[in-house]
C-alpha positions as CSV (number, residue, x, y, z in Angstrom):
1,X,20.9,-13.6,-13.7
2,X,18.8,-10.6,-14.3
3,X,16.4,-9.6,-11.2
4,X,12.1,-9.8,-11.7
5,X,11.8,-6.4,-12.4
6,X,14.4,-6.3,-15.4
7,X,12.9,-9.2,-16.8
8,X,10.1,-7.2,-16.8
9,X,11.0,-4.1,-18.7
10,X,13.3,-5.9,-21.2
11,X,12.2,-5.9,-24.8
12,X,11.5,-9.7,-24.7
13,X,8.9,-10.4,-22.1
14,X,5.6,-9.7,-22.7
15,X,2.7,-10.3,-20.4
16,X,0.7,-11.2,-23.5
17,X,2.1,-14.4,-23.8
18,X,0.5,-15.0,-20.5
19,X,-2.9,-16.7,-20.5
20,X,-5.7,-14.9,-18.3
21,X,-5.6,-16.9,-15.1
22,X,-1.7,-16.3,-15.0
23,X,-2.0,-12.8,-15.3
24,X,-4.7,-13.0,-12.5
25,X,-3.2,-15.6,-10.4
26,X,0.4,-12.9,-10.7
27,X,-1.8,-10.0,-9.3
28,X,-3.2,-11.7,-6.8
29,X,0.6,-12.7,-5.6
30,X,1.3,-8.9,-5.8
31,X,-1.2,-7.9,-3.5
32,X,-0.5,-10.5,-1.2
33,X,2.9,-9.7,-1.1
34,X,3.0,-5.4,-2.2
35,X,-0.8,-4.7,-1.6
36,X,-3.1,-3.4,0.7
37,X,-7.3,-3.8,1.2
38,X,-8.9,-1.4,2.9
39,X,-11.8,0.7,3.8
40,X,-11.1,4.8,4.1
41,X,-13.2,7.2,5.6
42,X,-14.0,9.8,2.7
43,X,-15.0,13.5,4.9
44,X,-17.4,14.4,2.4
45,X,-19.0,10.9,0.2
46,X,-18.8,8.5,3.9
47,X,-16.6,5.2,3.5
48,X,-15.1,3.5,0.2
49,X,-13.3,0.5,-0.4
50,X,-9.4,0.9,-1.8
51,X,-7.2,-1.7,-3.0
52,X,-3.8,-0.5,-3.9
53,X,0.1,-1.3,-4.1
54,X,2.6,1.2,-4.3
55,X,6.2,1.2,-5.8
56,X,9.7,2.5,-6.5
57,X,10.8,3.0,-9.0
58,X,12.5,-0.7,-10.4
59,X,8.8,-1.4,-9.4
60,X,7.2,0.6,-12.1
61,X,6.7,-2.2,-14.8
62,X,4.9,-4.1,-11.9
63,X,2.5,-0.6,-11.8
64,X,2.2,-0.7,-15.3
65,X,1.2,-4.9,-16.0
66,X,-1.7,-3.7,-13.0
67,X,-2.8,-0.8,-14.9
68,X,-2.8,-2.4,-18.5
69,X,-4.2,-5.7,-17.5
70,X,-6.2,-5.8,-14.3
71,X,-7.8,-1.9,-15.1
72,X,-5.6,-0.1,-12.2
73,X,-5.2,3.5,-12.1
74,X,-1.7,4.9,-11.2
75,X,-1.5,8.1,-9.7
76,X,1.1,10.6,-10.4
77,X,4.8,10.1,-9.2
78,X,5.7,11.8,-5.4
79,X,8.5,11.5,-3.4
80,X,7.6,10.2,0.6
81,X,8.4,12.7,3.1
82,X,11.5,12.6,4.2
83,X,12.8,10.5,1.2
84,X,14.5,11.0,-2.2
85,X,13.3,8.5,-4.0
86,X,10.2,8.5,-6.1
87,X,7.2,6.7,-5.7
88,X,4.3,5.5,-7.6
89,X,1.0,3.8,-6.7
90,X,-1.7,1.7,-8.4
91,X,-4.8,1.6,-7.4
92,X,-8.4,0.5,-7.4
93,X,-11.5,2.1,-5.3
94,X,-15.2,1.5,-4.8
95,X,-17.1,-0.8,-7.4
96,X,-13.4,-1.6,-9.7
97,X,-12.0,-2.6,-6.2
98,X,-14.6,-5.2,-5.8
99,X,-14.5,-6.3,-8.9
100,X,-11.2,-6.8,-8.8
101,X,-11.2,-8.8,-5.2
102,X,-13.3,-11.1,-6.6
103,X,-11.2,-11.5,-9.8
104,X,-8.0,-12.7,-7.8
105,X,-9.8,-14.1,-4.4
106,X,-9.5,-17.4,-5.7
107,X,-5.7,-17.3,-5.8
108,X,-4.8,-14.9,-2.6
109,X,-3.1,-16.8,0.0
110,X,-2.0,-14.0,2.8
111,X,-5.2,-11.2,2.5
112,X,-7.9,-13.7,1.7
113,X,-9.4,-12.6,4.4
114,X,-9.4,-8.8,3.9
115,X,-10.4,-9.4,0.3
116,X,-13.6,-11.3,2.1
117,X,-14.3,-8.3,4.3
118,X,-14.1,-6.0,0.8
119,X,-16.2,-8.0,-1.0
120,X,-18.7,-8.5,2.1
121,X,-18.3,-4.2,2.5
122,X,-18.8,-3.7,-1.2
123,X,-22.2,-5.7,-1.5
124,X,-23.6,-4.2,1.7
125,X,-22.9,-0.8,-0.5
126,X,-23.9,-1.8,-3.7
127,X,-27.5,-3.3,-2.1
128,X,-28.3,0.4,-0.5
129,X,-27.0,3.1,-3.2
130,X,-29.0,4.8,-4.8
131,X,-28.0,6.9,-8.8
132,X,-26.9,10.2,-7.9
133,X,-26.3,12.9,-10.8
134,X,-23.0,13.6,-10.4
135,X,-20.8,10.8,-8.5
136,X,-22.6,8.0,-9.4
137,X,-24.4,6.5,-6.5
138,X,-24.5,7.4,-3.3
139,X,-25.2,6.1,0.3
140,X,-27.3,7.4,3.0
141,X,-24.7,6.9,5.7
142,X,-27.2,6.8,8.3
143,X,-25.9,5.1,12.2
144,X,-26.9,1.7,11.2
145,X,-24.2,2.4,7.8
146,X,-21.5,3.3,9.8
147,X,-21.4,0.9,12.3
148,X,-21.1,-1.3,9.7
149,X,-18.3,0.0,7.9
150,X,-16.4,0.9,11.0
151,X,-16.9,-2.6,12.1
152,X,-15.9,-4.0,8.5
153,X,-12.9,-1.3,8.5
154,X,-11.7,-2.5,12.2
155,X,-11.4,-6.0,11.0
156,X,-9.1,-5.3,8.0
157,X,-7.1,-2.7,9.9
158,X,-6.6,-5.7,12.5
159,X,-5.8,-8.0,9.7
160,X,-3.6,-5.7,8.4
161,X,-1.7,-4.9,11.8
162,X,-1.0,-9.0,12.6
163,X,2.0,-9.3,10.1
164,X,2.3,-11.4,7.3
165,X,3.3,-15.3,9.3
166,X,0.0,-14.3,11.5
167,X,-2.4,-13.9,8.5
168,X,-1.7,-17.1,6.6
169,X,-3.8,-19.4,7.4
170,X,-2.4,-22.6,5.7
């Protein structure tokens, strides 16, 4: 019996054959099980929401189903410190994040919760950017702005940190 990921990169399979809410309801499972939601501090632009799962490399096909149907971008490949093997990761940040949290939120089981906080973090943004020539929008991270996300980004780290048997909640 072949394992997942050579099912995946054989000539046969093809994720087209999959209807919509599959593919959604598969990425979801991925970042329940491979992902991880977030909120970084940025030095320069403040705070900014990141969803992303990274891989070796019999994960690659995995990458490459998140980047061609669910409008991830993968970075280039690097090698950890300390380890030979190469690594890839696909990712989402800011405004595609959150519109890809609420996309698969109806089908995660184990980072529901983080997804919440995301989507919570993400409309507090959205409702006080402003357009800015050259990155967008932007946010006046002002003391009231990072309370909040340091607050938001606590919670998830917290999530995060509990394992996966402690963040289930069925």
């Amino acid at each position: 019996m072949p394992e997942f990921h050579e099912l995946l990169a054989g000539e046969e399979f093809s994720f087209d054959q999959w209807t919509e809410r599959d593919k959604i309801a598969y990425a979801a499972g991925v970042i329940d099980g491979e992902g991880c939601i977030t909120v970084q501090r940025n030095t320069h632009r403040g705070f900014r929401l990141y969803v992303q799962v990274s891989q070796h490399i019999k994960g690659w096909p995995l990458l490459d189903f998140l980047k061609d149907h669910m409008s991830a971008k993968c970075d280039n490949f690097y090698r950890p410190p300390g380890n030979r093997a190469l690594k890839r990761t696909a990712f989402w940040g800011g405004q595609p994040a959150y519109l890809f949290l609420k996309k698969i939120r109806p089908f995660l089981l184990i980072k529901s919760k983080q997804a919440d906080l995301g989507v919570e973090f993400q409309e507090q943004i959205n409702s006080v950017s402003v357009p800015h020539w050259n990155w967008g929008h932007m946010v006046d991270w002002n003391t009231e702005m990072i309370q909040f996300a340091e607050s938001i980004r606590s919670r998830i780290q917290s999530l995060n940190s509990r394992g996966r048997n402690q963040q289930m909640f069925f």
